[in-house]
C-alpha positions in Angstrom: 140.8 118.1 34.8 142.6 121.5 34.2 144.3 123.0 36.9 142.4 125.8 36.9 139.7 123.6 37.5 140.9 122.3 40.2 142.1 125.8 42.1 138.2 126.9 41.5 137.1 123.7 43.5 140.0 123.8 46.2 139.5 127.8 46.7 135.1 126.8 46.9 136.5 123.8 49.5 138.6 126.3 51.8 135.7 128.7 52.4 133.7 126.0 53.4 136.6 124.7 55.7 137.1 128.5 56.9 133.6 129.0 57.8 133.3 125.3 60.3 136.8 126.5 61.5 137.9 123.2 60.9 141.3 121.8 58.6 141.1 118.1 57.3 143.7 116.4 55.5 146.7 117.5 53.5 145.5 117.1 49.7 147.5 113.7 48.1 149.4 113.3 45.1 150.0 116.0 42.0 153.4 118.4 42.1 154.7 120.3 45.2 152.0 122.9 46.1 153.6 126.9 46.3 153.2 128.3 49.5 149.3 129.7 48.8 148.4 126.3 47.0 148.7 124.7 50.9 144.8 126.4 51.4 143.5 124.6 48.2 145.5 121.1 48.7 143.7 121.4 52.2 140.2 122.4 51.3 140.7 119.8 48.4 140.9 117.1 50.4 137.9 117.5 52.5 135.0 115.7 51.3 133.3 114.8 54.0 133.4 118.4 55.8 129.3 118.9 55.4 129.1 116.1 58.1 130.4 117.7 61.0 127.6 120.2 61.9 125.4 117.3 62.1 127.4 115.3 64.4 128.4 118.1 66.5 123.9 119.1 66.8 123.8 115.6 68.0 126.2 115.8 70.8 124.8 119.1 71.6 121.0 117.7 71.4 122.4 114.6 73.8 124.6 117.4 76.7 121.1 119.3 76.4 118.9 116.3 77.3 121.3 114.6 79.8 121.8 118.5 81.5 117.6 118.1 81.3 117.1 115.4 83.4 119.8 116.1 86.0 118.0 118.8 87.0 115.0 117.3 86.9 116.5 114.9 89.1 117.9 117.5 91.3 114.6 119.1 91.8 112.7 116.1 92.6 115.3 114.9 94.8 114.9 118.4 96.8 111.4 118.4 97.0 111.1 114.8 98.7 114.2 116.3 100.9 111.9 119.3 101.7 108.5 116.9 102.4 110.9 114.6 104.7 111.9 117.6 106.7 108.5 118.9 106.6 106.6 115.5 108.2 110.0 115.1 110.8 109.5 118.7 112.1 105.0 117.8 112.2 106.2 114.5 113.9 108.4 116.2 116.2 106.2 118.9 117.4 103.4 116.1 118.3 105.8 114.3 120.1 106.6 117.4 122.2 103.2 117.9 123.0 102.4 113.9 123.6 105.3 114.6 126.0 104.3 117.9 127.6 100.4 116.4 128.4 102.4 113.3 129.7 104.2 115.3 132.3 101.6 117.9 133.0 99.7 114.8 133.6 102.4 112.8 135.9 102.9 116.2 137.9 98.8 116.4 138.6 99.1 112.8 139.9 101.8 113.6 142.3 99.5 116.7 143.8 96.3 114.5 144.4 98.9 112.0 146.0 100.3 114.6 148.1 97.1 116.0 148.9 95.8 112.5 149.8 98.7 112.1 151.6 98.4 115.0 153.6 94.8 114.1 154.3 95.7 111.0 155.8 98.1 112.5 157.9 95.2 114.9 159.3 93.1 112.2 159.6 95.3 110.3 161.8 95.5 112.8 164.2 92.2 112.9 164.6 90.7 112.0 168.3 88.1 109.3 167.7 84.7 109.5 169.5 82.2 107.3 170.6 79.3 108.4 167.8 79.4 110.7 165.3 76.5 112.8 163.9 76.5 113.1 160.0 77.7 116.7 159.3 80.9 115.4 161.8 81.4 112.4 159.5 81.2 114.9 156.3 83.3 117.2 157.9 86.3 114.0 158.2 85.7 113.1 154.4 86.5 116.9 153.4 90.4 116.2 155.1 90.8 112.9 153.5 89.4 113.0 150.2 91.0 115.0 147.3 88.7 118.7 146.9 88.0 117.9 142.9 86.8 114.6 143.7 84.7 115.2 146.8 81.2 115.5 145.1 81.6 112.1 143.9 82.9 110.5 146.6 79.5 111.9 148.6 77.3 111.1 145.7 78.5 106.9 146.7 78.2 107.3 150.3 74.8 109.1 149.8 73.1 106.3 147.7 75.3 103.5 149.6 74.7 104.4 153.2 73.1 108.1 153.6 76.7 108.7 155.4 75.6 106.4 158.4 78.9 104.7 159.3 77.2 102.3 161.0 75.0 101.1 158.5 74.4 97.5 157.6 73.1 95.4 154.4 73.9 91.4 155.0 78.0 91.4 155.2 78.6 94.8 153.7 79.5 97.6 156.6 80.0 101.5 156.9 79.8 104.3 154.9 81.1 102.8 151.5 79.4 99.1 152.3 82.6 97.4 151.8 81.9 93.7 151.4 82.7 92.1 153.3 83.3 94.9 156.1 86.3 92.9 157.2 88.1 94.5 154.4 88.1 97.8 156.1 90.7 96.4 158.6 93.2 96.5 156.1 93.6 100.4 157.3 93.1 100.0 160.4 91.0 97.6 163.1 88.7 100.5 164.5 86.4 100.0 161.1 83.4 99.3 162.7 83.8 103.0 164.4 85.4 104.9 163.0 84.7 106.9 160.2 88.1 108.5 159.1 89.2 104.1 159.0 86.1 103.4 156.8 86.6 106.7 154.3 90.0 106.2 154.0 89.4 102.7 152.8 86.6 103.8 150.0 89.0 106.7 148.8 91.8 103.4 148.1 89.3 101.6 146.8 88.2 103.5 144.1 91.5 104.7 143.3 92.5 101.9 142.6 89.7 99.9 141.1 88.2 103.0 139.2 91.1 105.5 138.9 89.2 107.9 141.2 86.1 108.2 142.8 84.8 110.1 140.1 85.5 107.0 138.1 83.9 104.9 140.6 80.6 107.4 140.5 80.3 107.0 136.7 80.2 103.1 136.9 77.4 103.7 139.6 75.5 105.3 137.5 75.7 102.6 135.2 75.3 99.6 137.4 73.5 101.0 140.5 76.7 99.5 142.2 80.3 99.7 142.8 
């Protein structure tokens, strides 16, 4: 080949080198190349030059993808972060109000204590009497038993004993019909007389074995008993 020839190919080569902004190789063999001949022994050299877009779209293609998925990643890592702190806030604001009924609830209980309380201290200073009529008998039951759960407490004594403190059926005694009426000497041993002894007794009673005597009411009316 001419050297003419091979300037036409090496000058063709160059642009292509120019245009990537890449140099490859130093062109082998032949005579010393004058100083503008370094261009063409350059370009000349570089035959695999046409491969290096494609290589470079492919690491581009890959950093696009991988850039892709990390924030994909990143989003659906914020989104599960934003539904955790989401449910924990829900979950915390039910807890507060489990906690608030549960304290309104504790402070109601210590006022119907309080009040029963101060009932029983009324009714101890009461002066006992040798009969009572009914409307005197009611009239005790309104110091001792707890306002809100009055009407129930009345509703059992009505059916039970017609508020007759005296009243009898077999071994149950009093206004309540404890059974036996021994039990009533638990609160004190003037039972059999005493009406304040025999209500205070029914008030525990219930409290105890039905929450309240509006508890104790509603398993009358389901069992015509107490």
């Amino acid at each position: 080949m001419s050297r003419s020839s091979v300037r036409g190919f090496a000058v063709a080569s160059a642009t292509a080198v120019t245009t990537v902004g890449a140099v490859v190789g130093i062109a082998a063999g032949g005579p010393a190349a004058a100083p503008n001949d370094n261009v063409e022994a350059t370009a000349a050299d570089s035959t695999l030059l046409a491969d290096i877009p494609v290589g470079q779209q492919a690491q581009v293609q890959t950093a696009s993808l991988t850039q892709q998925a990390d924030a994909q990643s990143a989003q659906a890592s914020a989104a599960a972060k934003k539904s955790a702190e989401e449910a924990a806030r829900r979950q915390a604001a039910r807890d507060a109000k489990s906690k608030k009924g549960a304290a309104e609830k504790a402070a109601k209980d210590r006022d119907l204590e309080k009040q029963s309380a101060s009932r029983s201290t009324d009714r101890s200073t009461l002066q006992t009497q040798s009969s009572y009529t009914v409307a005197e008998v009611k009239a005790i039951a309104r110091q001792i038993v707890p306002a809100g759960q009055f009407q129930c407490f009345s509703n059992i004594v009505e059916n039970e004993s017609s508020w007759n403190y005296r009243a009898t059926n077999g071994s149950a005694y009093g206004l309540v019909q404890a059974l036996p009426g021994t039990k009533m000497s638990s609160v004190a041993p003037d039972w059999q007389t005493n009406p304040a002894t025999q209500i205070k007794w029914g008030l525990n009673y219930m409290n105890q074995r039905y929450g309240s005597p509006c508890g104790a009411w509603s398993f009358w009316l389901s069992h015509n008993s107490y």
